[in-house]
N, C-alpha and C positions, 0 to 999 in steps of 0.2 A: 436345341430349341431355345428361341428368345424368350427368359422369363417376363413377365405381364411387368414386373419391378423396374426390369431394364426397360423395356419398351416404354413406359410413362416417363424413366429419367431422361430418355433420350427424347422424346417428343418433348415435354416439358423447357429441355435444353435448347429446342430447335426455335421453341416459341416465348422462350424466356419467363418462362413461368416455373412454378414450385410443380413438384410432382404429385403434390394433394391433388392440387386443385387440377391436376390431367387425369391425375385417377377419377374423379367425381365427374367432370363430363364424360370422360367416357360412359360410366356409369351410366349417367342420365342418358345417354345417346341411345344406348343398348338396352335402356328401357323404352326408346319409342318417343321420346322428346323432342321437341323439332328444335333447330339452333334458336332461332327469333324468341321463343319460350326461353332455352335456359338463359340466350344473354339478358335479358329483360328480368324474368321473375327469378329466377335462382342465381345471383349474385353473391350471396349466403354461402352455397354451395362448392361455389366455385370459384370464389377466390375475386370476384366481378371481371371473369375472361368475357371479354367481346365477342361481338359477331365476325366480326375477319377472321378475329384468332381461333373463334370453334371451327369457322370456315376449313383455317389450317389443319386445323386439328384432326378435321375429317377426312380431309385428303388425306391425310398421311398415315393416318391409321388403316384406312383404307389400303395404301400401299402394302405398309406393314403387314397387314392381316395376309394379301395378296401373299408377299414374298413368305411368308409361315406358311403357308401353307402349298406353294411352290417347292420350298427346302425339306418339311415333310415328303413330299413327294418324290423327290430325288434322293434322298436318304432310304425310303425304301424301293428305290429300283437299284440302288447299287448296292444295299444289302442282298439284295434278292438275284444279283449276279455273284455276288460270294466276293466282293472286292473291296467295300466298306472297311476303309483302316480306323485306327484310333485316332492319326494327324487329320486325315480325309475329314473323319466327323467332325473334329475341330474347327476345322476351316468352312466347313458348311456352314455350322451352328454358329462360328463369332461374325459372319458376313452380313450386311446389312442393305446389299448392292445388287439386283437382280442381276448387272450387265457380270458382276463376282461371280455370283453363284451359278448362271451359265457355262461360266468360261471352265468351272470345277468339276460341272458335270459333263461338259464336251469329250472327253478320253473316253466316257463308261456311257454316252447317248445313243442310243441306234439309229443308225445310218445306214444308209443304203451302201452297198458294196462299192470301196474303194480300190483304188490302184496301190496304194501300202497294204488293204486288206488282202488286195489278190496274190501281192507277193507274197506276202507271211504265209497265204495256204501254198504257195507253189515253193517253201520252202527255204526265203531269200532271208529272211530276219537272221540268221548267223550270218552271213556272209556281212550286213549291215550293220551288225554290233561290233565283228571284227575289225572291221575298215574303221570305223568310228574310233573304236579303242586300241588299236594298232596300228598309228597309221604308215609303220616299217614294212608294210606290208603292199605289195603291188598287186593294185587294183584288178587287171587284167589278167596277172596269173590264176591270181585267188579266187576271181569269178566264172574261171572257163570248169572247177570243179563242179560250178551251180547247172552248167550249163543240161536241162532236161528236156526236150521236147513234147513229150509227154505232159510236163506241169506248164509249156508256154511259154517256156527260157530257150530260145532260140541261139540264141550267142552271146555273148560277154557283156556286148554293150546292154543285150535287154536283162542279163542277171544285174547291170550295176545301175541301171534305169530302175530297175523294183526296188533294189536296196534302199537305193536315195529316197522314195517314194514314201517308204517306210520310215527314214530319219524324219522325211519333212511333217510328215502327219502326228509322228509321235509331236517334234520340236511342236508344230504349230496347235498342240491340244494342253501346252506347258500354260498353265493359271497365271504363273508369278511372270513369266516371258510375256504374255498378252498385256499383262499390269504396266510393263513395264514401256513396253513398246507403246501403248496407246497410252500413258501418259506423255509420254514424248511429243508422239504426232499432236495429241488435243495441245498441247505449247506450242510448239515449231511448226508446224504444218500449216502451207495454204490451200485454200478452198480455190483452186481456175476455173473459169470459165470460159470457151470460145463457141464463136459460133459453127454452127453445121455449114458443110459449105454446100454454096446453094441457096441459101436460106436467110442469105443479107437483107432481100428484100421484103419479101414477107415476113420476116421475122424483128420488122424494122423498130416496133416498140421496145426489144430487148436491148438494142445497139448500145448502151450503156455495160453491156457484158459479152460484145464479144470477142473482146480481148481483156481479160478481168481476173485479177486476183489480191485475195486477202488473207490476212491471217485468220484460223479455223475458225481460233477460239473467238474473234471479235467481230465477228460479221453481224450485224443487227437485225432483227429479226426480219423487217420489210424485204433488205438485199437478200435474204436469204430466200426469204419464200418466194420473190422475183424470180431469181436465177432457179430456182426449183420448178417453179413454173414454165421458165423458158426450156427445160431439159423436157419437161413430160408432153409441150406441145412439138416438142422436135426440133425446138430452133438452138437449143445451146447442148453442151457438150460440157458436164461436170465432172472434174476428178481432183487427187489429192497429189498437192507437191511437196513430198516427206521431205526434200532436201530444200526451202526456199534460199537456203543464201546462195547458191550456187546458179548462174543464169539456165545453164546447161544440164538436164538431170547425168549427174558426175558418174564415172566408171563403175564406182562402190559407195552405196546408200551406210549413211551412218545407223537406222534401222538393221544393214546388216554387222555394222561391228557393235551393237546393242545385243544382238545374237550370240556373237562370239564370243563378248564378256560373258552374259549371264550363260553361256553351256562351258565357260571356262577354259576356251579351247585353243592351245596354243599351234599357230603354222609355223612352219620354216619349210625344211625343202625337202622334207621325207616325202617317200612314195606316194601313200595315200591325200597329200597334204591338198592336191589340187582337186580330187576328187571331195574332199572333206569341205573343202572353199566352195564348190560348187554346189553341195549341201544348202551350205550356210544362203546362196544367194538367190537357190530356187526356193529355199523357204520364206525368205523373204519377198520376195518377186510375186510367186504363185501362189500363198499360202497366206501369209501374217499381212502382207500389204491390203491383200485385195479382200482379205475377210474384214481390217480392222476398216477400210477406206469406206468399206459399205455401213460398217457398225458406226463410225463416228459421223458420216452424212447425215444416217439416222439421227444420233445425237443431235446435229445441229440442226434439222429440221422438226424435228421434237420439241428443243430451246425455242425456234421461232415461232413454232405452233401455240407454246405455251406463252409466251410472251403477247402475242397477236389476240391470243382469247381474252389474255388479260386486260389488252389495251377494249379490245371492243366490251369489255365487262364494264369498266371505268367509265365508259361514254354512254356506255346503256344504264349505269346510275345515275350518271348527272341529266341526261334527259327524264327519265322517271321521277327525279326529284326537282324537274324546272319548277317554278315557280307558275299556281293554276290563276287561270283571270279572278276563279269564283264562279258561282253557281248564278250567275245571271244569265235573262234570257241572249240569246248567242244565234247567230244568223252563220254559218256557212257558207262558204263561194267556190265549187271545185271551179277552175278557170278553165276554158276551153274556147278558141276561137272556131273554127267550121261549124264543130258538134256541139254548139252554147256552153253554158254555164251554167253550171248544176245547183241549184237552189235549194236549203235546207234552213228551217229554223226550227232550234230546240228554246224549251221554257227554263225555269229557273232550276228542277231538279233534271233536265236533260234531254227529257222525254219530247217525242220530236213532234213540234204541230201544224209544219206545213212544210212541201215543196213543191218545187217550181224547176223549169227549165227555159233561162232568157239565151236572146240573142244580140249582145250588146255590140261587136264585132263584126256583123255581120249585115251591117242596115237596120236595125231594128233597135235601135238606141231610146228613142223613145220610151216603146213600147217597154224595154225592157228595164229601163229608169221608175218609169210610174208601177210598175210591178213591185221591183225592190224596198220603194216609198212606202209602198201599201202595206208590204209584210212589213215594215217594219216599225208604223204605227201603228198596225192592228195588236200586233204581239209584244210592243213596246221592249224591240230588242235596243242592247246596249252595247255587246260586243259585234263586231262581223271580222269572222275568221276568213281568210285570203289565203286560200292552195299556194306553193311557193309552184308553183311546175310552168308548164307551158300557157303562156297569155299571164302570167298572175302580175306584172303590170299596167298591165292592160287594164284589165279588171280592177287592179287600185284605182288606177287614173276615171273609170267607168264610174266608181265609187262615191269617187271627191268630187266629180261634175254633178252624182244626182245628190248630194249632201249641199252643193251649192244650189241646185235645181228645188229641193226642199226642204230649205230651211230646220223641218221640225224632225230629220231626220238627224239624230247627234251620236248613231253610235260612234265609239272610238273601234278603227279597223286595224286588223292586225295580220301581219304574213304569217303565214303557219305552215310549219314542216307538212308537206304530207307524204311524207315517205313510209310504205306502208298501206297507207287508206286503199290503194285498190285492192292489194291482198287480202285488207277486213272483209272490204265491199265483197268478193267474189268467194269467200270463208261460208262456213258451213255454219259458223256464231253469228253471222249476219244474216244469212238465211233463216235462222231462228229467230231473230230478232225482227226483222221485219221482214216475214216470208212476201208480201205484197210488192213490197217496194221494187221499184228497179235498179237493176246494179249499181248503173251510172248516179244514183241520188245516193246511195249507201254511202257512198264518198265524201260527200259532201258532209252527212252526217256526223260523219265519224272527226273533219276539219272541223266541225263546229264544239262539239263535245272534247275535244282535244285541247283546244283553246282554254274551256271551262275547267277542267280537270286532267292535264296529260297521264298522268299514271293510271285512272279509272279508264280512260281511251284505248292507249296503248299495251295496258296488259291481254287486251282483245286479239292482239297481232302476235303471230310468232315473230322473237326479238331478232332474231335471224335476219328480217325482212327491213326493221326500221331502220338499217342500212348506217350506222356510225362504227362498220369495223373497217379494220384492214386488213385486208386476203381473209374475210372470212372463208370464203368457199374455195381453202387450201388448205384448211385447216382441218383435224378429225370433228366432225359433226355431233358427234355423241360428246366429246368431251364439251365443245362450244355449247351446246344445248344443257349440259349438266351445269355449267358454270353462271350462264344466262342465265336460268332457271331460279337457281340461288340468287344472281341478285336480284331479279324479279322482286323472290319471295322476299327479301331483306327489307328492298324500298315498300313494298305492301306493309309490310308490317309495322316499319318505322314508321308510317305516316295515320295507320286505323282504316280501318272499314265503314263507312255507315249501312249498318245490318238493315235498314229500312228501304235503301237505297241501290246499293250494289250490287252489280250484275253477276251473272254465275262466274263470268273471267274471273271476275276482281275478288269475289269471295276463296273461286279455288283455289288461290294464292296465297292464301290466309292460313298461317301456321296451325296445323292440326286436321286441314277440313280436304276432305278429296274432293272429284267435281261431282262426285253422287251425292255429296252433304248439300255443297253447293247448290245443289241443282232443288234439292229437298227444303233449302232453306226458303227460296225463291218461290216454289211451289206453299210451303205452307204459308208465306205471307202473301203470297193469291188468293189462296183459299182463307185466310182467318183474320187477315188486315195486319196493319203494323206490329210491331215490335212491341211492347209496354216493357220488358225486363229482359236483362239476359236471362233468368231463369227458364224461359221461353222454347228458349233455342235446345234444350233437353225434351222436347218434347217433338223437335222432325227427326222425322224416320233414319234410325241409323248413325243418329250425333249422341254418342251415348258422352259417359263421363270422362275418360279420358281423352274423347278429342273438345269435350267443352271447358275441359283444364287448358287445352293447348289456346284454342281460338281465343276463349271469353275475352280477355283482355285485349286484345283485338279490331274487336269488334264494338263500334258505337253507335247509342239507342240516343237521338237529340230529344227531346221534349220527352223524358217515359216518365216511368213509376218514381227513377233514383236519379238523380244527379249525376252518380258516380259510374252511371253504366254509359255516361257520354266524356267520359276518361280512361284513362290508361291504366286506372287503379282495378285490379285484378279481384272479380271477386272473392277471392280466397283470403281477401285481405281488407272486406269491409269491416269485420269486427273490430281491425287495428283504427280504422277511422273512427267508428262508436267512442275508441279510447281516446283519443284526438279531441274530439268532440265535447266528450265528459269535462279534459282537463280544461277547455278554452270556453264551457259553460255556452257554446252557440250554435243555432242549429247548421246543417250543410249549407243550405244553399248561401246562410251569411257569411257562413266560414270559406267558403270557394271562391277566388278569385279575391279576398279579402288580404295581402299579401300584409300590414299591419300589425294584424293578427297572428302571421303564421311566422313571421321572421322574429319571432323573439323564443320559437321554439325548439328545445333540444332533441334533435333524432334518437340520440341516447337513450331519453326518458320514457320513450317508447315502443324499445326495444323486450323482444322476448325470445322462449327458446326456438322458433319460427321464424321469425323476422330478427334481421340484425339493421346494423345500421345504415349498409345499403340502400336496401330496400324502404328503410323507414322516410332516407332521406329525398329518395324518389316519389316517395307518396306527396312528401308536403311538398316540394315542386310543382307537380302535378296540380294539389288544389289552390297552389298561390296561381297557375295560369294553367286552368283545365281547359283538356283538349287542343293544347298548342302545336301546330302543325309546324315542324322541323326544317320546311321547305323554306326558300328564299321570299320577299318580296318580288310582286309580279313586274316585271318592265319589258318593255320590248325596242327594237331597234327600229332609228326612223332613216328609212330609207332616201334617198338624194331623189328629189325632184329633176326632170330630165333625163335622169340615167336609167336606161332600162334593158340594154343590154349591151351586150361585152362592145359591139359598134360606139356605144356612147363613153368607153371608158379612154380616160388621155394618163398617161404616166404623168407621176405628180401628183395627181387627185386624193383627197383625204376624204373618205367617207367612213359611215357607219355602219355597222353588218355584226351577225349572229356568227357564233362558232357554231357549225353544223358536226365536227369529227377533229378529235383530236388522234394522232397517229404520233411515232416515235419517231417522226422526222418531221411536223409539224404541226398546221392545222390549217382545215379547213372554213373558210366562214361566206354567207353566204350575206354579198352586197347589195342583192334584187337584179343581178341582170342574167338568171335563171346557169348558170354556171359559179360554181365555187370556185374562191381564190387562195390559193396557196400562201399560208406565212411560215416561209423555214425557219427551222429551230433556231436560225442562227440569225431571225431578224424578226424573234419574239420580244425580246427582250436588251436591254444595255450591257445585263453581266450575261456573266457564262452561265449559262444552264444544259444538263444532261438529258432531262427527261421537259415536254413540251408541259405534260401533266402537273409541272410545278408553275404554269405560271398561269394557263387557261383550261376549261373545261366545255363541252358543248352547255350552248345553251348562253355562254357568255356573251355581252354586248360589249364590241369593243371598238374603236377605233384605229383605222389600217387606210395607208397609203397607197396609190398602186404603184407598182415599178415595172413592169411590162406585162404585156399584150400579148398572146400568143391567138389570132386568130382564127389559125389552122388547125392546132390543133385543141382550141378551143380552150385553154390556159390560161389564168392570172395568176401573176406573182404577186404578193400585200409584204408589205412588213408594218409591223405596229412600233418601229423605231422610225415616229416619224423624222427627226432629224435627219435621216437615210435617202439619200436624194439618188433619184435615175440614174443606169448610168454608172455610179459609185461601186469600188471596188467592196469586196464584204468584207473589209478588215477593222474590229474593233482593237481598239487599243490595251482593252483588258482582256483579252483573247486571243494573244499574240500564238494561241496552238491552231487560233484559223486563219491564218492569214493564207493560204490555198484554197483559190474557191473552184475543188472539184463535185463531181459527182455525190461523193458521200457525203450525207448529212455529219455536219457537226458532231465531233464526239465518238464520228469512228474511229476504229484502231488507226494509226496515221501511219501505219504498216500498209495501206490498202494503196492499192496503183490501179487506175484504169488505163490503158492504150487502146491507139487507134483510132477506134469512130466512134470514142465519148466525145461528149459534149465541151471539157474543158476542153479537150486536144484540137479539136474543132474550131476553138475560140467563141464557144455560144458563151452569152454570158452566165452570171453563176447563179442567177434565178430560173432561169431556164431549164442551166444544168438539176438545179435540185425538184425541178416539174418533171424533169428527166426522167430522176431518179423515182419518182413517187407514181410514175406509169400511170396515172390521171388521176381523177376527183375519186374514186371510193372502190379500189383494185376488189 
């Protein structure tokens, strides 16, 4: 059993921390503390681990816990067989490795009846230890002894048919032989793929794999979940090539003289010697191949899954934390040419005070200009949010004529994602929200308010839906959903709540509060009016003390009773300001924001056995710039006059456009002509880069060239090296490992070969090839 001592030094190790400070969040975790609480307030505690690293921390404990209590479990099913040795235990209790501790407990697992089991009861296991350890011994004499009709032993050949069966099952249930072997294949081994035949043509998106193969270990997670996908819709055909140097899978698999080493087994030309060889190559064949070839696919699908979560996790933070317009009043536009334009305006705290449904599109220009005028001097809107989807052109252009049509209209307009909004719109939180309203206006709603505050909008939506993964929906759901979830809660927290203001979404998110808190909080400031204190919040139903430890800090009151309850200063920690205060002789409100005053103070000097100097020094931050929101300044991208869809794009063209998804082989960004354009990894940037994540993020304003047109299938290639002209081969001079422009993104194993009907081989060119590769705009 793993001591709790070992477990912290080894977690501690993985996340480079001290083993205190793993002991003490665990602690704190297994008390019910949520991570945003202790990275924030208990810094003291814990040595000031972050939110990633408790993130990590929790994973893995998590694991850990799992596999203890896994190993528990198998220890007492094979004591309970009578077979638990003293080496056994050993090797249970030092393993660290669920795929280990399987491979331990496979000999002693119950299984259903095998053909080694059936031999051993019809009597053959001597005849198989003999041949095995004698191999002077002829096979065929020695087995006509076994020969019983009675136990199913018909002749020779089926007593030395069970024998073998017998060696193979023991060989292939050998711990240290599985270690050894599936180290190997995970190095050496490529991943094939070909196509089903039959299936070229319908399965014509895959064509990048169907003649394809790579090294195991280096397949990137996209290729992988790709080629995984083309197997389970029937178009490809995955397997394992144990031998890649070899064109031809060779006479004898070096898998099987990995065999013959570790069972120590020498041939030459005795009797049993061929029989013994034919051992070694059905176990490897039937046995060790075909169980590890399943086991390590898993691995490698597991690798992509987990990488794929992580990419869509990263882009679901940098969207939650874009940059909000501000709480001004805000006009909405879902675009719509047949079925109009969905008309929504919300006021300065969001709440919605008119809609409308025009038909600007449609003959009705007029009509639908002086409508938009009206709302928007009646309600003295400043923003207007523009649906990025079908017509949302359109609708600019409809915009900028009636701003020239009325002068006195000067909102500044803006494109806006709305990926998602129907899902709000058609939500069971939107039907609470405005049961009256009709669907098609909830949309609109939600562009407007999105505009004002993305992360008060968006945490409305399952993150699932806001659409910046790659292969999410190849992915396990449960774990995509657990990870989401967490950054959800991460970005909620890092930014505050206004408890006067925010909806039951945006509160359930909120470190400590379930959505019955939620739901309770919203309910008593119905019933009792605003907010004046956080002490307040002690008082709805079911927020007792320790989820008002979690939340409090959290959560901000603008105008109440304190000051300090529209900061991030934790009530547990006003008394330390009292001391603050005393020494600086001023009252709050002069002392806040007074930076003067506060930078000539030592955190030190107000430290105690509670607060250390952490915590001290986050306080006085906090009151030199209270309530500073973490998020970027607001900007948005100005889209090209004239260009409005892919018809209007000419290779050459330098425009400006939003990263909508960033992916491990590029990114996507969206130039206004209702299709995103592709910029490969490998024409992000001048240097060499591995990951796209180091150089762009959703959400970024960037400028990107295009470099071809894909009409058909609805495709742009960008690169943001503008220097990079049509046309031009992809070879940078500092990047002499790409001068190959195939199918795989930059940075693959350069082990990787595509034949046939890829795209290089084809001669498409290598922006193309790498559209190819990324199987469209948001897989």
């Amino acid at each position: 059993m793993m001591m709790k001592d070992s477990l912290n030094r080894l977690i501690a190790g993985e996340l480079h921390a001290r083993p205190e400070q793993v002991d003490a969040a665990i602690r704190l975790l297994d008390e019910g503390n949520t991570v945003p609480f202790i990275a924030r307030y208990r810094k003291e505690v814990t040595g000031g681990l972050d939110d990633t690293q408790l993130r990590q921390l929790e994973t893995r404990l998590s694991y850990l816990r799992e596999l203890e209590e896994r190993r528990q479990s198998i220890l007492k099913s094979i004591a309970e067989q009578g077979k638990l040795t003293d080496a056994l235990s050993d090797a249970i209790a030092s393993t660290l490795s669920k795929t280990e501790l399987e491979d331990l407990y496979l000999p002693y697992k119950q299984k259903r009846r095998t053909r080694g089991q059936i031999a051993i009861e019809a009597g053959l296991e001597p005849l198989a230890d003999t041949l095995w350890q004698d191999p002077t011994q002829v096979p065929e004499l020695l087995a006509a002894d076994y020969i019983n009709a009675d136990n199913g032993v018909a002749d020779t050949k089926a007593a030395l048919d069970g024998a073998r069966y017998i060696l193979m099952e023991r060989f292939a249930e050998d711990a240290a032989l599985l270690a050894k072997v599936r180290d190997y294949l995970w190095k050496n081994a490529h991943l094939v793929s070909r196509v089903v035949e039959g299936k070229e043509e319908s399965g014509a998106k895959f064509r990048d794999y169907f003649d394809h193969h790579e090294a195991l270990a280096g397949v990137p997670s996209h290729r992988a979940l790709a080629m995984f996908r083309g197997r389970n819709e029937g178009v490809l055909q995955l397997s394992l090539n144990a031998d890649p140097q070899h064109d031809e899978p060779p006479r004898e698999s070096y898998g099987e003289t990995l065999i013959t080493e570790h069972l120590q087994l020498r041939l030459n030309n005795a009797p049993a010697d061929a029989w013994r060889k034919a051992v070694v190559s059905w176990t490897w064949r039937i046995k060790v191949l075909m169980h590890l070839e399943t086991e390590l696919m898993g691995t490698v699908r597991e690798r992509a899954e987990d990488e794929a979560i992580n990419v869509f996790a990263r882009n679901l933070h940098d969207l939650l934390m874009a940059a909000p317009a501000g709480m001004r009043a805000t006009m909405g536009l879902d675009p719509g040419l047949r079925t109009g334009v969905k008309v929504a305006v919300v006021d300065a705290t969001g709440k919605l005070v008119a809609t409308d449904t025009i038909y600007p599109h449609t003959g009705q220009t007029t009509k639908a200009a002086a409508a938009v005028a009206a709302l928007c001097t009646k309600h003295q809107v400043e923003l207007v949010a523009i649906g990025n989807g079908t017509a949302s052109r359109e609708t600019e252009r409809f915009f900028i004529d009636v701003q020239k049509q009325f002068p006195a209209v000067t909102a500044e307009k803006v494109i806006v994602s709305e990926a998602g909004a129907s899902v709000y719109s058609a939500s069971e939180l939107a039907a609470l929200e405005f049961p009256d309203l009709d669907v098609s206006l909830r949309g609109a709603v939600s562009i407007a308010r999105r505009l004002q505050d993305p992360l008060a909008e968006l945490v409305k939506i399952d993150p699932k839906s806001i659409g910046v993964g790659q292969y999410q929906h190849d992915v396990s759901q449960g774990q995509l959903a657990k990870k989401l979830d967490a950054v959800v809660e991460d970005c909620v927290n890092a930014v505050g709540v206004d408890l006067n203001t925010a909806s039951v979404a945006l509160l359930t998110r909120v470190a400590g509060l379930t959505r019955m808190m939620a739901q309770n909080i919203v309910s008593w400031r119905d019933e009792n009016g605003r907010f004046q204190n956080r002490q307040q919040l002690l008082k709805v139903s079911r927020l007792g003390p320790k989820a008002f430890e979690q939340c409090a800090g959290f959560l901000r009151i603008n105008h109440g009773d304190n000051p300090l309850d529209a900061s991030t200063v934790h009530p547990e920690a006003y008394p330390l300001v009292q001391r603050i205060l005393a020494a600086t002789e001023q009252a709050l409100d002069a002392l806040m924001g007074n930076p003067g005053s506060l930078r000539n103070l030592r955190a030190v000097d107000f430290t105690d056995d509670r607060f250390g100097v952490p915590t001290v020094t986050d306080i006085l931050k906090e009151l030199e710039k209270p309530g500073r929101d973490p998020r970027p300044e607001f900007k948005t991208a100005k889209f090209t006059d004239g260009v409005e869809t892919m018809n209007d794009l000419t290779p050459g063209m330098v425009l400006e456009g939003a990263v909508t998804n960033v992916t491990n082989f590029g990114a996507f960004v969206d130039i206004g002509v209702h299709q995103d354009g592709l910029v490969h990894i490998s024409s992000l940037s001048d240097k060499f880069i591995d990951d796209p994540h180091k150089v762009v993020k959703a959400g970024d304003i960037v400028t990107v060239k295009v470099m071809e047109i894909d009409l058909q299938r609805k495709r742009i290639a960008l690169t943001m090296r503008l220097d990079e002209q049509p046309g031009e081969g992809n070879v940078r001079p500092t990047a002499a490992k790409s001068s190959a422009r195939d199918t795989a993104p930059r940075g693959a194993n350069n082990k990787a070969k595509s034949r046939g009907n890829n795209g290089a081989a084809a001669g498409n060119s290598a922006m193309g090839d790498a559209l190819a590769a990324a199987f469209g705009k948001k897989s």
